[in-house]
C-alpha positions as CSV (number, residue, x, y, z in Angstrom):
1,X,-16.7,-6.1,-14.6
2,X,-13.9,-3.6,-14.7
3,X,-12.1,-2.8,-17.6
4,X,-9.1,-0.4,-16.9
5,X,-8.5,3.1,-18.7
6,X,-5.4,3.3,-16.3
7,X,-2.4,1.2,-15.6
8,X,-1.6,0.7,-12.0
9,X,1.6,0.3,-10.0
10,X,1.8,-0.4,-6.4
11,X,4.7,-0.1,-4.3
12,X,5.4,-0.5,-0.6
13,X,7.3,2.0,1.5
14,X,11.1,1.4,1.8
15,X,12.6,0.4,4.9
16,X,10.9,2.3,8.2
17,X,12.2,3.4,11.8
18,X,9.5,1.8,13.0
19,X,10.5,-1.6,11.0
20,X,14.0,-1.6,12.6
21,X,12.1,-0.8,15.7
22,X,10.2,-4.0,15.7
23,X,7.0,-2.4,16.1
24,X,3.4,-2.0,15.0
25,X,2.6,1.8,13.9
26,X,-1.0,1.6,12.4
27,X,-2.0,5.2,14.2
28,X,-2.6,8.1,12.0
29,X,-1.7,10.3,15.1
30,X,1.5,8.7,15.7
31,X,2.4,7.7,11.9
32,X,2.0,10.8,10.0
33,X,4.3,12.6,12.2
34,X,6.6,10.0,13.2
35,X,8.8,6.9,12.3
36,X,9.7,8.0,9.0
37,X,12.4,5.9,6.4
38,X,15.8,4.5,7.5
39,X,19.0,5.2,6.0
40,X,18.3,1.6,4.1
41,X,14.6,2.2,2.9
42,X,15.7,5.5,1.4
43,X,18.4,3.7,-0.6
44,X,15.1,1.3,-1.3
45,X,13.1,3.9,-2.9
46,X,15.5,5.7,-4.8
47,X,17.0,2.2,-6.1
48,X,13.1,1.4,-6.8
49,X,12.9,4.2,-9.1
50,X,15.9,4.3,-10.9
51,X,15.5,0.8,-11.7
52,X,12.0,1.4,-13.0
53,X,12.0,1.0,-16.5
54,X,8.0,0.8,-17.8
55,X,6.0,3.3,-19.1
56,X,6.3,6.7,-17.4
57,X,4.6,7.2,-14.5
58,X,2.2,10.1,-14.3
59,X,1.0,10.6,-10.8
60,X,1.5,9.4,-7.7
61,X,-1.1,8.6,-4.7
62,X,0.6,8.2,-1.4
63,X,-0.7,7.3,2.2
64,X,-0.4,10.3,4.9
65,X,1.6,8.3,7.0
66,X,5.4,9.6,7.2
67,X,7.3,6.5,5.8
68,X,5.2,6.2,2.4
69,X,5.3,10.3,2.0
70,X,9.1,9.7,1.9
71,X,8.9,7.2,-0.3
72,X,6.6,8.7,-2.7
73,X,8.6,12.0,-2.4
74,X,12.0,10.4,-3.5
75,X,10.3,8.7,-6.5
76,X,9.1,12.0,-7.6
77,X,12.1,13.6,-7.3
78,X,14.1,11.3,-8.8
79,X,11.6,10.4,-11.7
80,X,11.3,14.1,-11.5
81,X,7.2,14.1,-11.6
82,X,4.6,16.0,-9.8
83,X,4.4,16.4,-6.0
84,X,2.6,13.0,-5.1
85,X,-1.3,13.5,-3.8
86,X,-2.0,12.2,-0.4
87,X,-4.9,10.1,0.3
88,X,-5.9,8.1,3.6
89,X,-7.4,5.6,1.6
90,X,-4.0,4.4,1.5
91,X,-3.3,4.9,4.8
92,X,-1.8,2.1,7.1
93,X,-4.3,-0.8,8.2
94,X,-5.1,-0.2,11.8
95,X,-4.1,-2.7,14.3
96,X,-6.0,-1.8,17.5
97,X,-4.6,-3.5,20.7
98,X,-1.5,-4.2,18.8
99,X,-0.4,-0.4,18.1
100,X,3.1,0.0,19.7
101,X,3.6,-4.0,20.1
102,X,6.7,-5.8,18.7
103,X,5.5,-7.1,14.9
104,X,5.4,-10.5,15.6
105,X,1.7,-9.3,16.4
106,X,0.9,-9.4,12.5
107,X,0.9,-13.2,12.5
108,X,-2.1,-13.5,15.0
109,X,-3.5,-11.4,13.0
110,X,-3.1,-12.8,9.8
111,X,-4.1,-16.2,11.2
112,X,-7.9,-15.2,12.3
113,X,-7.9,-12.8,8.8
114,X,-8.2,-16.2,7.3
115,X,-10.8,-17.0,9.2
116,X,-12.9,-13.9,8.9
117,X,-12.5,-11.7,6.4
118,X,-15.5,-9.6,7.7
119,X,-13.8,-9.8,12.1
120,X,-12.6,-6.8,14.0
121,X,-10.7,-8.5,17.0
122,X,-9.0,-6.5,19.2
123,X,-9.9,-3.6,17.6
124,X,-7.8,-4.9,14.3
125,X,-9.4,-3.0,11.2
126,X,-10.6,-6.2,9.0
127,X,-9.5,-6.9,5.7
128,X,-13.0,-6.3,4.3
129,X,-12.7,-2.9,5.2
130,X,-9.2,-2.2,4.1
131,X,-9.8,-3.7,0.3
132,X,-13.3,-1.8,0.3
133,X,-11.2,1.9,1.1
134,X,-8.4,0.8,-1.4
135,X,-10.6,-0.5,-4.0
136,X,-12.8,2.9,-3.8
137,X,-10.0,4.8,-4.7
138,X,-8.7,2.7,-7.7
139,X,-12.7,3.2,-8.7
140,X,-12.2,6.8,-8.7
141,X,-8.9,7.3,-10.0
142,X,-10.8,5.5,-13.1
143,X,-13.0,8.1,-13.5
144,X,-10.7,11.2,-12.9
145,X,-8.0,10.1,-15.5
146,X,-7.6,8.3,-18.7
147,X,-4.5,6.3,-20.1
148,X,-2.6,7.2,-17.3
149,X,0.4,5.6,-15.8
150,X,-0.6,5.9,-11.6
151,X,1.8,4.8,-8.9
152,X,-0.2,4.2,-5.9
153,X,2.7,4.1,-2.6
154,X,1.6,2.6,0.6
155,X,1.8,0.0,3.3
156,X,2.7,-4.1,3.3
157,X,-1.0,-4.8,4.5
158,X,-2.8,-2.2,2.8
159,X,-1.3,-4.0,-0.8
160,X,-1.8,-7.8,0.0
161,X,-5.3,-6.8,0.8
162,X,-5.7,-4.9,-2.5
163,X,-4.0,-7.6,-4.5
164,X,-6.6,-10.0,-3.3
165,X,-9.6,-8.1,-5.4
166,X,-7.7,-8.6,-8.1
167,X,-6.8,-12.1,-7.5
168,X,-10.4,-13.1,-7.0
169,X,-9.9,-14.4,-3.3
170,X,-11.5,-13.5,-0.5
171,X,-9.6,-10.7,1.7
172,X,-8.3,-12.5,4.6
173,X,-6.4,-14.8,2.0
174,X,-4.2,-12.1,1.6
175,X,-1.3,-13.7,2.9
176,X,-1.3,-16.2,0.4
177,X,-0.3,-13.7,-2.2
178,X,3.8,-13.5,-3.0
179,X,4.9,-10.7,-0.2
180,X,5.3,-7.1,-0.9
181,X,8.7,-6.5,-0.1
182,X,9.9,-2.5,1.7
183,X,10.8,-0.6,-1.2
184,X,9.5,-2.7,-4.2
185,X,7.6,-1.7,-7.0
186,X,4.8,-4.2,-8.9
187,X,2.5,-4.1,-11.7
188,X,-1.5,-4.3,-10.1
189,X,-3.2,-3.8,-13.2
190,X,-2.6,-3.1,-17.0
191,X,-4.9,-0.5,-19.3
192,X,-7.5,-3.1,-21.4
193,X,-7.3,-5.4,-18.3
194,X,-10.8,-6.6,-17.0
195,X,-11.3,-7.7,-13.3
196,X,-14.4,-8.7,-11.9
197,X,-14.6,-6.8,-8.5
């Protein structure tokens, strides 16, 4: 059993070149240098932030990936908190074969991540894998700070799959969670909280 010295918020990055391309970008070597926010998902993070209104936030944790540095960075500014820390636990969940498809590839996906939690088809990084790296750094953040408010910015799949320890379901039900929308901001876990991981 956990019980948190931190509160947690999550948020997805806003609105990304490579959404309005239609495509999957799970590479590190093409997403942290490319496909960055729209117009739109800039608006979404800076409308994110201003309409935050809970405790303040004391640190950020971003993935490396272009489109969640963006977002983090326009939260910080306009918040006006540290420079957000980078960390490829948070990084994009890699989609093997799919890389570069249109995004209608995420529903096959999905539908064998319910069957498996623990598969790696087509070179698709499983959802065991993804909530083990997200969860690790939630573990660690616990012992690095206390009574903190930590914003943790990253990726649709990335947050379904970490919602799901804390929903007590196995990974690959992820999708069976309410959706993380581009650009918005949620409450994972409340200081005092306990959560059997």
């Amino acid at each position: 059993m956990t019980v948190f010295k931190n509160t947690y918020l999550i948020m997805r990055h806003g609105q990304s070149e490579a959404n309005v391309a239609d495509i999957v970008v799970s590479d590190p070597e093409i997403g942290c240098l490319n496909y960055g926010l729209s117009p739109l998902g800039q608006t979404q993070a800076k409308e994110s932030a201003i309409g935050y209104d809970g405790k303040p936030i004391d640190a950020i944790f971003c993935s490396d990936f272009k489109r969640t540095k963006e977002t983090a960075g326009i939260v910080a500014s306009v918040l006006s908190l540290p420079a957000p820390i980078e960390d490829t636990r948070l990084r994009e969940r890699f989609f093997g074969e799919w890389e570069g498809h249109s995004s209608s590839a995420y529903e096959n996906v999905w539908e064998k991540d319910f069957q498996d939690s623990h598969q790696s088809v087509n070179g698709v990084e499983s959802t065991m894998s993804v909530r083990e790296r997200s969860v690790s750094l939630i573990t660690d953040l616990e012992t690095q700070y206390e009574n903190k408010v930590i914003l943790l910015v990253a990726h649709g799949d990335i947050l379904q799959i970490m919602k799901s320890a804390f929903h007590g379901i196995e990974p690959g039900q992820h999708r069976s969670l309410p959706h993380h929308e581009t650009g918005e901001m949620k409450l994972l876990a409340s200081i005092g909280e306990k959560f059997y991981f």
